[in-house]
DSSP file (Angstrom, degrees, kcal/mol; ACC not computed):
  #  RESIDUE AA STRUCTURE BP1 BP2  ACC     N-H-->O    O-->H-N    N-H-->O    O-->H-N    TCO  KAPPA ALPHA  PHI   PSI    X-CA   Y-CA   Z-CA
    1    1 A X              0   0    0      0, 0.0     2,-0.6     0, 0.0     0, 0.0   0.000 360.0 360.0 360.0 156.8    6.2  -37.4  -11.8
    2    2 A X        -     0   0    0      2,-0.0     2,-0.7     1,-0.0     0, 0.0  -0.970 360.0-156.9-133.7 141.2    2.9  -36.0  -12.5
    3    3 A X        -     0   0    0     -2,-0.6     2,-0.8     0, 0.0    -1,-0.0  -0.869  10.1-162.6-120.2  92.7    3.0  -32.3  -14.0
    4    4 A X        -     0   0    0     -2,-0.7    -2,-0.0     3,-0.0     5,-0.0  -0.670  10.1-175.2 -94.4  96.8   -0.7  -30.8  -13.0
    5    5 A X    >   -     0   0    0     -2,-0.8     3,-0.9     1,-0.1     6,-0.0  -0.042  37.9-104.9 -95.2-176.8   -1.1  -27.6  -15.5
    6    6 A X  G > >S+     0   0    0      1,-0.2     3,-2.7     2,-0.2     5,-1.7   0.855 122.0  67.2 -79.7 -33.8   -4.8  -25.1  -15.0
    7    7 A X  G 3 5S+     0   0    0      1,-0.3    -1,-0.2     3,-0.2     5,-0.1   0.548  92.5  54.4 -88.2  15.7   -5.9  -26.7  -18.0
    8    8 A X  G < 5S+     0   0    0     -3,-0.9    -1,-0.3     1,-0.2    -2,-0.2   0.367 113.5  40.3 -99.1  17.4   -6.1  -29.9  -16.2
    9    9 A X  T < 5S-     0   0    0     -3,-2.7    -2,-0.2     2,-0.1    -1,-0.2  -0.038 122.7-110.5-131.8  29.2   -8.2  -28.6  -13.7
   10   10 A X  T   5 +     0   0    0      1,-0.2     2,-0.5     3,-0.0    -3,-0.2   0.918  60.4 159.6  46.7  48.3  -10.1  -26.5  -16.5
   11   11 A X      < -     0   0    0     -5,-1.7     2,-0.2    -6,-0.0    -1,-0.2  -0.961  46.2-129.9-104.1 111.5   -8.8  -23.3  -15.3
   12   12 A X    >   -     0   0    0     -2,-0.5     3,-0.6     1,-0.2     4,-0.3  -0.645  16.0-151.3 -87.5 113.2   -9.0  -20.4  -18.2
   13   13 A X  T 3> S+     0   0    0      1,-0.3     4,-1.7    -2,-0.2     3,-0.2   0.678  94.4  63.5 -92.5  -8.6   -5.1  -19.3  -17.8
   14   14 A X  H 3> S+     0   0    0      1,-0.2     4,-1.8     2,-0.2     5,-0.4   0.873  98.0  49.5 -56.7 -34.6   -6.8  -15.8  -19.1
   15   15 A X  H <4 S+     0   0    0     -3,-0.6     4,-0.2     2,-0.2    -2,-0.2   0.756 105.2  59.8-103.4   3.6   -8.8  -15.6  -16.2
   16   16 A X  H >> S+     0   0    0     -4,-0.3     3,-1.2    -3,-0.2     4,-0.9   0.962 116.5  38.8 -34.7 -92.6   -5.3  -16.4  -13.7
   17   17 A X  H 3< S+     0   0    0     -4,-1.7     4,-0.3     1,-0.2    -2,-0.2   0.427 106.7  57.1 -64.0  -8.7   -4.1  -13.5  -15.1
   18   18 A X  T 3< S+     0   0    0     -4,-1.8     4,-0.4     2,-0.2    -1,-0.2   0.752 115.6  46.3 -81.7 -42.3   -7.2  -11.1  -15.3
   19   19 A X  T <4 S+     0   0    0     -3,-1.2    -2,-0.2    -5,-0.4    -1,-0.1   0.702 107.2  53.6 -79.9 -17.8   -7.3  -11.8  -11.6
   20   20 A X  S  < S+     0   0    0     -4,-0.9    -2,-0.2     2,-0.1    -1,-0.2   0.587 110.8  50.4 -71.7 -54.7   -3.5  -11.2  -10.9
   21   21 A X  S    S+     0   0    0     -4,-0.3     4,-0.3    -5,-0.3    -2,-0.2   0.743 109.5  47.5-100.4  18.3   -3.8   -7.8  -12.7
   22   22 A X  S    S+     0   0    0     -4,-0.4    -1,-0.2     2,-0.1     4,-0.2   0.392 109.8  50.5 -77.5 -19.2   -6.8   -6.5  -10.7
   23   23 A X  S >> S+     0   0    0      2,-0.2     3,-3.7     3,-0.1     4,-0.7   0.754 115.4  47.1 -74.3 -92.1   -5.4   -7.4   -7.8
   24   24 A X  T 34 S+     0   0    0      1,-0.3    -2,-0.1     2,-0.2    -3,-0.1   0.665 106.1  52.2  32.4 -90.9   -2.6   -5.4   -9.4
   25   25 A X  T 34 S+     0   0    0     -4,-0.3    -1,-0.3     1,-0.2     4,-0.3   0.295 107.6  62.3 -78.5   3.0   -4.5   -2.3  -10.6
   26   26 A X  T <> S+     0   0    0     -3,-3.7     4,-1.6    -4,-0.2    -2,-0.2   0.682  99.8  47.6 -72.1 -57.0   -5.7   -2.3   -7.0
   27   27 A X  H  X S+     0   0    0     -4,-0.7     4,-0.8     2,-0.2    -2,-0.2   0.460 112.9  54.6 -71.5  17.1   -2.5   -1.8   -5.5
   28   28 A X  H  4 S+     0   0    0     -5,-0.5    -1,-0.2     2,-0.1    -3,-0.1   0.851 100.4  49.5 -74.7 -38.2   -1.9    0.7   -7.7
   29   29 A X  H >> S+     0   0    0     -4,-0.3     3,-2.4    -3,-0.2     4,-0.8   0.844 104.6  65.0 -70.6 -39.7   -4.3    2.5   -7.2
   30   30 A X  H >X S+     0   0    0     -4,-1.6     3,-2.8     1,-0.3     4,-1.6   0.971  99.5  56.9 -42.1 -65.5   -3.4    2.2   -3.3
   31   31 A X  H 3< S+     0   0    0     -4,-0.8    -1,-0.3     1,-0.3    -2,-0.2   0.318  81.0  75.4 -63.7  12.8    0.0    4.1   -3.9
   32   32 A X  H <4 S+     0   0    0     -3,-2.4    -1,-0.3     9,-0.0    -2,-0.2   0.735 107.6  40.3 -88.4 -24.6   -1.2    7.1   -5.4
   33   33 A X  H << S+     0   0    0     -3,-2.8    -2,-0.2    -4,-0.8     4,-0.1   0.944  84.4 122.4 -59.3 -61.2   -2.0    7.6   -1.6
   34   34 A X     <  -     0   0    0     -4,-1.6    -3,-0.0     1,-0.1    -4,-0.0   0.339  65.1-138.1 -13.1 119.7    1.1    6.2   -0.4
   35   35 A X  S >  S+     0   0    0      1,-0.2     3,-1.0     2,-0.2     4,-0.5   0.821 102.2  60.8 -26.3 -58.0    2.7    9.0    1.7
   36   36 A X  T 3  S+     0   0    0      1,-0.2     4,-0.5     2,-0.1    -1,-0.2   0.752 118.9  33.3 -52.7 -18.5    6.3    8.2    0.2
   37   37 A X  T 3> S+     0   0    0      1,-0.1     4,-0.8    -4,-0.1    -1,-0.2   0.453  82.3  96.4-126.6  12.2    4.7    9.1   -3.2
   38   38 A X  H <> S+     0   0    0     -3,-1.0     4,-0.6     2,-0.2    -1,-0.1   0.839  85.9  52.6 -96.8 -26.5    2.1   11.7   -2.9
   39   39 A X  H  > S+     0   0    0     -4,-0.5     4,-2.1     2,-0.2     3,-0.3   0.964 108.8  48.2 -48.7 -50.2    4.5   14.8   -3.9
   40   40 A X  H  > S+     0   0    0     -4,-0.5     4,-2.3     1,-0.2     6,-0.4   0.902 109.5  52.6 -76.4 -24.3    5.6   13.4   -6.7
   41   41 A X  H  < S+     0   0    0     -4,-0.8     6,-3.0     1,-0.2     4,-0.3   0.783 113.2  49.3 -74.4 -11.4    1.8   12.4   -8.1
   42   42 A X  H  < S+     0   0    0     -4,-0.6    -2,-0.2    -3,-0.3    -1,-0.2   0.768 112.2  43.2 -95.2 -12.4    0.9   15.7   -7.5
   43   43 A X  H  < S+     0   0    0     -4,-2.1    -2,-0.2     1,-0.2    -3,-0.1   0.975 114.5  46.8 -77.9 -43.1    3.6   16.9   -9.2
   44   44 A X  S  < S-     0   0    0     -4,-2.3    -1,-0.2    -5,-0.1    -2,-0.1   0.407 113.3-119.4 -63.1 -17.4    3.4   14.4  -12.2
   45   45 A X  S    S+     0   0    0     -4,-0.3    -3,-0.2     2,-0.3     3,-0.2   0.490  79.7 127.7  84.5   2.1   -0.4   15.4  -12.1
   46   46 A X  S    S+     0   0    0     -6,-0.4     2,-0.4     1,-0.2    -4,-0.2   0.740  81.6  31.3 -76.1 -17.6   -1.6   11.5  -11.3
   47   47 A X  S    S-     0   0    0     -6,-3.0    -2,-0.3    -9,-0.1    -1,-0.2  -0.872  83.0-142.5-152.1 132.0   -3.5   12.9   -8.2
   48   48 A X     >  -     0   0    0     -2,-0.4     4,-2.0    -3,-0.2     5,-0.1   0.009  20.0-122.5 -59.9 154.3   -5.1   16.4   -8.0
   49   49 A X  H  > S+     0   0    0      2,-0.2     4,-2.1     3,-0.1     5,-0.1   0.871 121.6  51.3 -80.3 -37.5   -5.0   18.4   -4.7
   50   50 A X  H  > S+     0   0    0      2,-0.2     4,-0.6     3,-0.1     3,-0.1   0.935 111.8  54.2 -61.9 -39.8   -8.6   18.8   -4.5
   51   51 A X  H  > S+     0   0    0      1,-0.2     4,-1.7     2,-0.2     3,-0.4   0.896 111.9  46.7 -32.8 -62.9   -8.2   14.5   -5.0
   52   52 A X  H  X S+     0   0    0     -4,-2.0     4,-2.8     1,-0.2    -1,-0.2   0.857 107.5  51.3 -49.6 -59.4   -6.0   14.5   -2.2
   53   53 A X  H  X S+     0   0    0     -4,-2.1     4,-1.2     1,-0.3    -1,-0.2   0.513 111.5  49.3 -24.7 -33.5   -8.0   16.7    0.3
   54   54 A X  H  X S+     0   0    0     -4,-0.6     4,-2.2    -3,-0.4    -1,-0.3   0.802 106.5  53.2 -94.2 -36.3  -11.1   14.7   -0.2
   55   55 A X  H >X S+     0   0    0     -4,-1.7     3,-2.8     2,-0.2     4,-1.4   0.974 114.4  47.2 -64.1 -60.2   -9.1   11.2    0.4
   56   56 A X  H >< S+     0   0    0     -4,-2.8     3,-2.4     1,-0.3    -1,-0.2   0.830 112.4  50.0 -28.5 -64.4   -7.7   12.8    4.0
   57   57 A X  H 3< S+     0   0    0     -4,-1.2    -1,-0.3     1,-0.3    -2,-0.2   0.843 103.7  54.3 -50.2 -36.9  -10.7   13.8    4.7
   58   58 A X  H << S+     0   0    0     -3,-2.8    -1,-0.3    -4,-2.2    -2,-0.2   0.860  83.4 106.1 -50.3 -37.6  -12.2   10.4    4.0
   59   59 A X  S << S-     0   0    0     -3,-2.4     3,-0.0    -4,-1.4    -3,-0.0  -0.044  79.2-114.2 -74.3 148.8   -9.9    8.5    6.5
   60   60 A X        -     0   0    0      2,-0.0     2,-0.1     0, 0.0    -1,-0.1  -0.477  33.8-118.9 -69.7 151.4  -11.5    7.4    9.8
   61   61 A X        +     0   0    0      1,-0.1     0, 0.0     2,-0.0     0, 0.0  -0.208  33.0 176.6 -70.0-172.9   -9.9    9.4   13.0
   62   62 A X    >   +     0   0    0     -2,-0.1     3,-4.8    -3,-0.0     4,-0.4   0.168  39.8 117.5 150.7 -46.5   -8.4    7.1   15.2
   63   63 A X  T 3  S+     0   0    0      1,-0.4     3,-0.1     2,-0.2    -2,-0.0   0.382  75.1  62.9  20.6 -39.0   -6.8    9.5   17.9
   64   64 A X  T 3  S+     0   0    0     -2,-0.4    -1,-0.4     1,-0.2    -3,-0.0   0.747  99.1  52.1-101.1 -26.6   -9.2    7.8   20.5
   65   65 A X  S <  S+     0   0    0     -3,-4.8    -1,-0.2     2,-0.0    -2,-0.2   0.436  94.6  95.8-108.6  11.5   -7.7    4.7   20.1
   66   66 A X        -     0   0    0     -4,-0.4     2,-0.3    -3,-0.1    -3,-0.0  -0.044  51.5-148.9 -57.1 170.3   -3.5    5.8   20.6
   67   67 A X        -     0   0    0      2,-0.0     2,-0.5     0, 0.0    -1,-0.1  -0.796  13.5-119.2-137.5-167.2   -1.5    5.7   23.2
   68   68 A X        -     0   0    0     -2,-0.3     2,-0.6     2,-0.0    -2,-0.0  -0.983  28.6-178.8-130.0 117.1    1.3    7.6   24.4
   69   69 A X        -     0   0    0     -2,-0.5     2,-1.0     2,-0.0    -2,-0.0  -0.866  18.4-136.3-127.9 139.1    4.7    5.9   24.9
   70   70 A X        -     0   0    0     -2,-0.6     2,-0.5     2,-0.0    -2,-0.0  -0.634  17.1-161.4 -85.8 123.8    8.0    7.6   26.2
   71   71 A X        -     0   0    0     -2,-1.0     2,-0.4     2,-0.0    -2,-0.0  -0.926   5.2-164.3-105.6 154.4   10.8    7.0   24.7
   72   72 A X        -     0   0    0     -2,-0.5     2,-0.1     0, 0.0    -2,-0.0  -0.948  16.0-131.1-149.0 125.3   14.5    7.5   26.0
   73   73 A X        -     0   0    0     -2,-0.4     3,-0.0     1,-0.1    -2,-0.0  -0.347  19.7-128.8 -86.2 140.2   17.6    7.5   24.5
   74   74 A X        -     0   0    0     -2,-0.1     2,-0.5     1,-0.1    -1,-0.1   0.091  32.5-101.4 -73.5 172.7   20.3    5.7   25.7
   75   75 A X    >   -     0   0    0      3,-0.1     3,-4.2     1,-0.1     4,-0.1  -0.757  36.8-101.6 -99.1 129.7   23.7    7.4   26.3
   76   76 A X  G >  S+     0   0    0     -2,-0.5     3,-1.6     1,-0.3    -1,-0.1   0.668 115.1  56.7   6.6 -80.6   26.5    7.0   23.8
   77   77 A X  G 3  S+     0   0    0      1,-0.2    -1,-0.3    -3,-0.1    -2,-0.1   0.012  96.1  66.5 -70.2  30.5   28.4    4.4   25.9
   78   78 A X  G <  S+     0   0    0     -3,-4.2    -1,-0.2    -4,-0.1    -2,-0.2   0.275  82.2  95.7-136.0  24.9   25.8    2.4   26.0
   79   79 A X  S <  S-     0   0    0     -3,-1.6     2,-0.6    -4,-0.1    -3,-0.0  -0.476  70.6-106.4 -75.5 158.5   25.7    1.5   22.7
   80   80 A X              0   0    0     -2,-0.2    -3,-0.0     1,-0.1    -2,-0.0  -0.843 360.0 360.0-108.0 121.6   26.9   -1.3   20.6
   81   81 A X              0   0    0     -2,-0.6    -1,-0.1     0, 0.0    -2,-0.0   0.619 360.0 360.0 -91.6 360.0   29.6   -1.1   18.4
């Protein structure tokens, strides 16, 4: 069996991993937005209110491109137990 490692393809296993933890430190950075998580960074101090305010603002509207869909709940007995 032939066992093919980075440094047989001259791959600097520093620069694997340099590129694994910027990718990384990019989704980190992501989740300070994250909805689920934006009380507790403001509480924790990790993201400012003026911070926040400016990112909202930042985000493109979209509005024009929704739709409206009805939904309608099924009746009791017509569920599966």
């Amino acid at each position: 069996m032939i066992r093919e490692t980075a440094r047989d393809f001259g791959i600097n296993r520093r620069f694997i991993l340099g590129g694994f933890m910027s990718r990384l430190g990019d989704q980190v950075k992501k989740l300070k937005y994250d909805k689920r998580l934006i009380n507790s960074n403001l509480k924790k101090g990790e993201l400012s209110q003026d911070e926040y305010n400016k990112y909202i603002q930042s985000l493109e509207d979209c509005a024009d491109r929704s739709k409206n869909i009805k939904i309608t709940q099924s009746s009791s007995s017509d569920s599966i137990n």
